[in-house]
C-alpha positions as CSV (number, residue, x, y, z in Angstrom):
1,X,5.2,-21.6,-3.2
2,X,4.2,-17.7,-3.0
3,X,1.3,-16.5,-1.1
4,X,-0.2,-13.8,-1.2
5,X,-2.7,-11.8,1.2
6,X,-4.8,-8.7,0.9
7,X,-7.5,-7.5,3.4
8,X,-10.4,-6.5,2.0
9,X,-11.1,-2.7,2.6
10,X,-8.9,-2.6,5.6
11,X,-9.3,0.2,7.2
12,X,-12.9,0.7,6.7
13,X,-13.6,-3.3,7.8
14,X,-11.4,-2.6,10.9
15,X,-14.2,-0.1,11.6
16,X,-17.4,-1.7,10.9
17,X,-15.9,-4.9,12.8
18,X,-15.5,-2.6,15.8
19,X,-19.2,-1.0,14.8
20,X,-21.3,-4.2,13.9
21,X,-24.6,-1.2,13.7
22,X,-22.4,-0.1,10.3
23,X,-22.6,-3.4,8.8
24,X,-24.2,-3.1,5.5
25,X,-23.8,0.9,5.2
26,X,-21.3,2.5,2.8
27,X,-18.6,3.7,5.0
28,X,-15.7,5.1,4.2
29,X,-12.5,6.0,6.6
30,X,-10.3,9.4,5.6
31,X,-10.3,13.3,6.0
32,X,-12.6,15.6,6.7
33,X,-15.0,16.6,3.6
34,X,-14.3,20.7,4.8
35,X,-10.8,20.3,4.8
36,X,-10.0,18.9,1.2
37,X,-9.6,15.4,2.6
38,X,-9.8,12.1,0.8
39,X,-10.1,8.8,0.9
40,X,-8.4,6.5,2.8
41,X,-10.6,3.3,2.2
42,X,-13.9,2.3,1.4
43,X,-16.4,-0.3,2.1
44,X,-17.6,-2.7,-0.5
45,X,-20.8,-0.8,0.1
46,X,-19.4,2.1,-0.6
47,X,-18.2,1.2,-3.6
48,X,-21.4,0.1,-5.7
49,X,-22.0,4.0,-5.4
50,X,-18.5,4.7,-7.3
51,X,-16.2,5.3,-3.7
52,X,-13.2,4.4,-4.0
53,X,-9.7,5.3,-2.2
54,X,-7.8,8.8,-2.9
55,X,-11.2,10.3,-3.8
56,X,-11.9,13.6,-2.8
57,X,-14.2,13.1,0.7
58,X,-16.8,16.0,-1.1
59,X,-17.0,13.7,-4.5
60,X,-17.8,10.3,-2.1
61,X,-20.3,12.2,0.0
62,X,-22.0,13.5,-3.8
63,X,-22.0,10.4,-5.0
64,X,-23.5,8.5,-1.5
65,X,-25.1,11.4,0.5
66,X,-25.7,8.7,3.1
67,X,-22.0,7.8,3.3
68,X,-20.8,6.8,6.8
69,X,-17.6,8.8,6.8
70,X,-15.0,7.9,9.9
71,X,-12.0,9.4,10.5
72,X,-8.4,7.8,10.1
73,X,-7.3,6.0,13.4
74,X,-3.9,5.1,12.2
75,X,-2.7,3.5,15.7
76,X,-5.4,0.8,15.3
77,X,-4.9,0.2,11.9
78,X,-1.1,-0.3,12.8
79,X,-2.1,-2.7,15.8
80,X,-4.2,-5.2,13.7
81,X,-1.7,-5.0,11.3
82,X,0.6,-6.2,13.7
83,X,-2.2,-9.1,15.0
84,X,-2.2,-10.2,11.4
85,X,1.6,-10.4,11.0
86,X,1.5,-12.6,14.3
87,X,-0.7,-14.8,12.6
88,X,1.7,-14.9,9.3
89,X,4.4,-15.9,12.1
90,X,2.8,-19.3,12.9
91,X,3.7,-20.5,9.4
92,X,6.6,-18.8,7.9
93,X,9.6,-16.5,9.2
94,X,9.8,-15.4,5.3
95,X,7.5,-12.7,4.7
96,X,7.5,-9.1,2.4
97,X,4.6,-7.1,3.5
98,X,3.6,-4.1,1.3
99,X,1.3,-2.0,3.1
100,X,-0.4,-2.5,6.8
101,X,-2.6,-4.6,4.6
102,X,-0.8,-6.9,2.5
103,X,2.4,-9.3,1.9
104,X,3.6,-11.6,0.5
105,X,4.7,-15.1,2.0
106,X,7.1,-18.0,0.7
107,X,5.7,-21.1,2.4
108,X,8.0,-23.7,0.1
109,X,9.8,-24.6,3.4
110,X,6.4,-25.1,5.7
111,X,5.1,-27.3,3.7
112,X,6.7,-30.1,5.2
113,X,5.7,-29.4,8.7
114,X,1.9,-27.4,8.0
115,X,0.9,-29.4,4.5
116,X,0.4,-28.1,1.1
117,X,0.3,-24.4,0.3
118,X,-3.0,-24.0,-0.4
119,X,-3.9,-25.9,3.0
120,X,-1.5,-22.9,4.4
121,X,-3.4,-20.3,2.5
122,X,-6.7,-21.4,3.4
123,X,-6.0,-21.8,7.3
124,X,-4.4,-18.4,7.3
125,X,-7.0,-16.4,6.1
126,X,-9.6,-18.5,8.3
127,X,-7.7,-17.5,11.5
128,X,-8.0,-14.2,10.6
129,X,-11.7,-14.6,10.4
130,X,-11.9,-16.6,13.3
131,X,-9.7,-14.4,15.3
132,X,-9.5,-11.0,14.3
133,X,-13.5,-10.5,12.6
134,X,-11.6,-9.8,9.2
135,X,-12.2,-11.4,5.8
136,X,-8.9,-11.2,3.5
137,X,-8.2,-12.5,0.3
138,X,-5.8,-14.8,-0.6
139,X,-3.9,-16.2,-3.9
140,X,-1.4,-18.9,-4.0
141,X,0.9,-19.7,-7.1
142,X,4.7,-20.4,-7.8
143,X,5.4,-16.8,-8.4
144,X,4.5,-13.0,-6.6
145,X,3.0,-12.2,-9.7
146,X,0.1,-14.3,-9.9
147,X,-0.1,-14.9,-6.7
148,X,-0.9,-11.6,-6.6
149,X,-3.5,-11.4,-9.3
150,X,-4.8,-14.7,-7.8
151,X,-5.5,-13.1,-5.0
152,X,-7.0,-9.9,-6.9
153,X,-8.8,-12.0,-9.0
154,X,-11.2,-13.4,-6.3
155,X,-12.3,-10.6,-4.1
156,X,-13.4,-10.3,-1.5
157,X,-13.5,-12.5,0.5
158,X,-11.6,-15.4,-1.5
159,X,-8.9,-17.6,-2.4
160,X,-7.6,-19.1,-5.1
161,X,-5.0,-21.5,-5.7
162,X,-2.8,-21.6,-9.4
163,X,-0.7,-25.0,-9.2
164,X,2.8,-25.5,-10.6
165,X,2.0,-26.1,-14.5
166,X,-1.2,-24.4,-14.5
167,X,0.3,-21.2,-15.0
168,X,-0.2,-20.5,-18.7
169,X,-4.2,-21.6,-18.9
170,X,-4.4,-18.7,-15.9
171,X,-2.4,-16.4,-17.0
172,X,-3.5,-16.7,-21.0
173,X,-7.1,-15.1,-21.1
174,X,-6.8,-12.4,-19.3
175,X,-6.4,-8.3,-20.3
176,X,-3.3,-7.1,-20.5
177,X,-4.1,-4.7,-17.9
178,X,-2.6,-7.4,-15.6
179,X,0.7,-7.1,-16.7
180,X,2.7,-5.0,-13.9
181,X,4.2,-1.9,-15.6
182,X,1.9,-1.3,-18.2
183,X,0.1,2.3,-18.0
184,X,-2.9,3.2,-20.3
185,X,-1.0,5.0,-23.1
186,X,1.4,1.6,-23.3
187,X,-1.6,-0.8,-23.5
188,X,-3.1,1.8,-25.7
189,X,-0.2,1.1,-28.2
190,X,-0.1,-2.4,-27.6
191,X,-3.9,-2.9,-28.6
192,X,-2.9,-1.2,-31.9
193,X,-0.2,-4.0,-32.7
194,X,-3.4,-6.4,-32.0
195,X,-2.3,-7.4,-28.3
196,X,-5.4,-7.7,-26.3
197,X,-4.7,-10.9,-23.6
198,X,-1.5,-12.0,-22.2
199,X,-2.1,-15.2,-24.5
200,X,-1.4,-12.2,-27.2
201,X,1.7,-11.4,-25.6
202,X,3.4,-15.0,-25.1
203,X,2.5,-16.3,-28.6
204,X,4.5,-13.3,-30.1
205,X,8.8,-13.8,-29.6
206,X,10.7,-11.7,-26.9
207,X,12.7,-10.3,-29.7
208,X,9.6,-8.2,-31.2
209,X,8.4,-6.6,-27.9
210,X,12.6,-5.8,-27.1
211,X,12.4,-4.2,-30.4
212,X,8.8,-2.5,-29.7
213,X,9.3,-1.4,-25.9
214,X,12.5,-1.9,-25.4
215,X,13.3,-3.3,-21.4
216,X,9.7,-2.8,-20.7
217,X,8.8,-4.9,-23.7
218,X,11.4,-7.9,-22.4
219,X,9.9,-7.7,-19.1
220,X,6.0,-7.8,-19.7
221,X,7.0,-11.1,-22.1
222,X,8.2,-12.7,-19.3
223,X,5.5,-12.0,-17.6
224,X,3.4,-13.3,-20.0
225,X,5.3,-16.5,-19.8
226,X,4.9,-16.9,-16.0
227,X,8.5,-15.6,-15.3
228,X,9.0,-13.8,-12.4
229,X,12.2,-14.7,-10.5
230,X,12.0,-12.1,-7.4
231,X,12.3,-13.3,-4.1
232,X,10.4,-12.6,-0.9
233,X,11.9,-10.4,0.9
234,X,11.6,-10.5,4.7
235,X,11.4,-7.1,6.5
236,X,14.0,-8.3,8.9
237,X,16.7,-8.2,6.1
238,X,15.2,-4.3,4.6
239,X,17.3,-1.3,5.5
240,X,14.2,1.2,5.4
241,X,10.8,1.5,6.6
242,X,8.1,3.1,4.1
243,X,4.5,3.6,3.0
244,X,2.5,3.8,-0.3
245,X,-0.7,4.1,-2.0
246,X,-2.0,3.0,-4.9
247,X,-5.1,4.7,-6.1
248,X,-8.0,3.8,-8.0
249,X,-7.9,6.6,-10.4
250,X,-5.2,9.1,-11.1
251,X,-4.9,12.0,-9.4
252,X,-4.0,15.6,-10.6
253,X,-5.1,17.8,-8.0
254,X,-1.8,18.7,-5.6
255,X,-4.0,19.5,-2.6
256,X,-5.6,16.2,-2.5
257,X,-1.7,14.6,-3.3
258,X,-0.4,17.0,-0.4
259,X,-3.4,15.1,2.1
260,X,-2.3,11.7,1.2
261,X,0.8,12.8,1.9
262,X,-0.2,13.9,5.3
263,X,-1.6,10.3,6.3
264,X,1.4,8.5,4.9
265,X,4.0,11.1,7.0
266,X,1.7,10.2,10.2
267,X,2.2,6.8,9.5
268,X,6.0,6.4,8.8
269,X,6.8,8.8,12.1
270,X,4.7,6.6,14.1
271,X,5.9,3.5,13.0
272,X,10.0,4.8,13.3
273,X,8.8,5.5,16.8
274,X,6.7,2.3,17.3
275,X,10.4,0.7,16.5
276,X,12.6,2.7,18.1
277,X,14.2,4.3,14.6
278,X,15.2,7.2,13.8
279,X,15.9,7.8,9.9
280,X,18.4,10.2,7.8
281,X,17.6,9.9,4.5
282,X,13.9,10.6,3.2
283,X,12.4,9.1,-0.1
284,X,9.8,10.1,-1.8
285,X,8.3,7.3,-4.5
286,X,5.5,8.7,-7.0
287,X,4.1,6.5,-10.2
288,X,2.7,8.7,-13.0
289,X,-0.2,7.1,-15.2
290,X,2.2,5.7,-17.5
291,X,3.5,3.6,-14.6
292,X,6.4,5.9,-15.0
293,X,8.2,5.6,-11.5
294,X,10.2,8.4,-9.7
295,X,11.7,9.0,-6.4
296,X,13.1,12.4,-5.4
297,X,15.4,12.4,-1.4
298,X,16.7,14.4,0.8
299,X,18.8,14.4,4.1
300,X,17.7,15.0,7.4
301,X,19.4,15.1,11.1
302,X,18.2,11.7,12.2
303,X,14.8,11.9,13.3
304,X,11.6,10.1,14.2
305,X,9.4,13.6,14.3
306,X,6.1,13.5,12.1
307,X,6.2,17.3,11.9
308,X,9.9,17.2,10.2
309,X,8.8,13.8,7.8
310,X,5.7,16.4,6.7
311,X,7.5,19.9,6.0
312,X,10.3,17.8,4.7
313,X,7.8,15.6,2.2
314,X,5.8,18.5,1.2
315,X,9.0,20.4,-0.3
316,X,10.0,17.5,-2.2
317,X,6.6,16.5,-3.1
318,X,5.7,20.5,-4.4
319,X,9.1,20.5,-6.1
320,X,8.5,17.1,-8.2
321,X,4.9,19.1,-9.0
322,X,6.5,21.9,-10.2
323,X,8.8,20.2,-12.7
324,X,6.1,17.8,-13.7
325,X,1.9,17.9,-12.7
326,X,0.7,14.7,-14.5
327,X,-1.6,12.9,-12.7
328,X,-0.5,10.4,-10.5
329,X,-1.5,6.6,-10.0
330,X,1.0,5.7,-6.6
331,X,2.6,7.7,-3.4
332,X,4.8,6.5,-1.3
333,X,6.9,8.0,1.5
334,X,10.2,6.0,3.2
335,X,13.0,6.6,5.4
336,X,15.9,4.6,4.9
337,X,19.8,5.7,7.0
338,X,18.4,4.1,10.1
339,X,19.8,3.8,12.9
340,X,18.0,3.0,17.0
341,X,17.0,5.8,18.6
342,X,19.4,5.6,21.6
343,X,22.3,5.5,18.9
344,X,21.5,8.2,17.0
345,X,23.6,11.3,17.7
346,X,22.4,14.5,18.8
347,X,22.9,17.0,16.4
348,X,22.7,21.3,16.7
349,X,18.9,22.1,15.3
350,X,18.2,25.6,14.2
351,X,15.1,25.9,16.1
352,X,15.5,24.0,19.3
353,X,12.0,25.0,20.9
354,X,10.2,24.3,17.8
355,X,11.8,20.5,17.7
356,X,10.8,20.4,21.4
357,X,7.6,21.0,20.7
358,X,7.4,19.0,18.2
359,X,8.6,15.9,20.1
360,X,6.1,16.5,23.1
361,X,3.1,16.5,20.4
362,X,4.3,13.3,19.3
363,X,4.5,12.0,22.4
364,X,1.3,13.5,23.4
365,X,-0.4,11.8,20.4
366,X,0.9,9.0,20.3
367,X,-0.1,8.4,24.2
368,X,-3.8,9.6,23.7
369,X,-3.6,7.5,20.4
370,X,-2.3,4.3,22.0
371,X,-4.9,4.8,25.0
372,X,-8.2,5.3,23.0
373,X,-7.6,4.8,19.6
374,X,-9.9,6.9,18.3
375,X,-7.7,9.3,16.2
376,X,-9.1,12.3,17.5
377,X,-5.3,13.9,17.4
378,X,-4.4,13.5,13.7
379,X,-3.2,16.5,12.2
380,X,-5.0,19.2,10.1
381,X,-3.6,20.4,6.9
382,X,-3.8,24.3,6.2
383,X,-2.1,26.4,3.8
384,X,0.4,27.1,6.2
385,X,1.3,23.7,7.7
């Protein structure tokens, strides 16, 4: 059995936990509202006002002039993360997380020695409360697909448990919109054809939608069905580290896209550091609103700098703009080529006092960062940067 965990508004919930006088106020955690910054996460509170991530900070602060807005402290984000992994630990080595704030975890073989999987799912998230001050939710189900909309489906704050054979009667009545792949102009097209529910989708053969949508067709049937075959993955056996973000609503607007991009470059370098990594090969992951999903890459002398992961992102980032500037749903930044820091070779660097700098700054951020955790040295983004 699959479960699957997502905090509720993590970052801003990490914040109000460590501020109980917030509790109740719509608070938000991202960039500056002067310098074109957005949205990291927002609280619950927030979001009865319309808030929601990888909004402009000016549009939340219009929306809620009384918004609490607090600014991204990525090295306490990354520690909790790491308390709530430890708490993963206590009942399974397998586990596939997908952000600082979610994963998923195959508990088939704990079952035996902790009870049944929902028993698992509901301890977890209650040592979480219990230990950390943070409410998650949780879904459990045969599959990573709807143990992930189990877990969407009941938050915040919940947990919900699909058993073996009840698959179908959960699955069947709800919008298609569930169905991972499926942008608005595709479930556009499908209501034409009369496809509204999933039930819509199963009752029809895989032949038609093969014929319809082709591959994308074949896989949303199985879908339908309750078919998803992927393993978890644990992050001991991935050969990269990475970051993404989905958003709530698409975003057109390269400046804000360029300060998401910022936060997910701060958090890759420190976490390469955190490790002892250094990377070679950067990938750049970016999901159109047709849930059309490109990557662009580039090469690098092994490194573990924040200010080379930036310029480097930006360029490919600005270049995949200029070819195409639909709006996009998803970002996500990786480095894969890794390799331990005390391994990775020395190479000639054009600018030798520039990549000294940039080292000490790291260093010097990281130290403050690791100290006080406030997030008082996260970088600006200017024109020039």
């Amino acid at each position: 059995m699959i479960i699957h965990v997502d905090m509720d508004a993590f970052y801003a919930s990490v914040e109000i936990r460590d501020r109980p006088e917030l509790t109740g106020r719509p608070v938000v955690v991202g960039g500056s509202s002067e310098h074109r910054g957005v949205v990291a996460a927002a609280s619950y509170a927030a979001r009865r006002y319309g808030v929601h991530s990888a909004m402009p900070t000016a549009t939340a602060k219009k929306l809620c002039p009384e918004l609490v807005l607090l600014p991204v402290d990525m090295p306490k984000y990354l520690e909790v993360s790491e308390q709530i992994r430890a708490v993963f630990y206590r009942y399974t080595p397998d586990i596939e997380p997908l952000a600082l704030d979610e994963a998923f975890l195959d508990v088939t073989a704990s079952e035996r020695l902790f009870g049944p999987a929902q028993h698992i799912a509901s301890e977890i998230r209650q040592v979480i409360r219990t230990q950390l001050g943070l409410t998650a939710s949780v879904g459990t189900a045969s599959n990573k697909f709807i143990a992930k909309i189990a877990s969407e489906l009941d938050k915040p704050d919940g947990c919900l448990f699909v058993p073996r054979g009840e698959e179908q009667p959960f699955l069947d009545p709800l919008p298609i919109k569930y169905i991972w792949g499926l942008g608005d102009k595709t479930i556009a097209r499908y209501r034409t054809l009369g496809i509204a529910t999933i039930k819509d989708i199963r009752c029809r053969p895989k032949e038609y939608f093969s014929a319809e949508f082709g591959v994308q067709g074949i896989k949303a049937w199985e879908l339908a069905n309750g078919i998803d075959r992927r393993p978890v993955e644990p992050e001991r056996h991935s050969k990269s580290v990475s970051h993404e973000l989905t958003f709530a609503t698409d975003i057109s607007a390269t400046e804000s896209l360029l300060g998401i991009l910022l936060g997910l470059a701060e958090q890759l370098g420190w976490r390469l550091r955190k490790k002892g990594l250094k990377g070679s090969c950067l990938n750049l992951k970016f999901r159109n609103q047709s849930f059309q999903t490109r990557t662009r890459s580039c090469r690098l002398a092994a490194t573990d700098s924040t200010a080379t992961i930036w310029q480097a992102a930006k360029a490919l980032l600005l270049a995949a703009r200029e070819a195409d500037p639909a709006p996009l749903r998803l970002l996500g930044l990786g480095m894969s080529k890794l390799s331990h820091r005390r391994q990775a070779q020395a190479l000639l660097e054009l600018e030798p006092r520039a990549q000294e700098q940039s080292r000490k700054i790291d260093a010097l951020t990281d130290r403050i960062n690791d100290r006080f955790g406030k997030g008082t040295l996260r970088r600006g983004m200017s024109s020039s940067s």
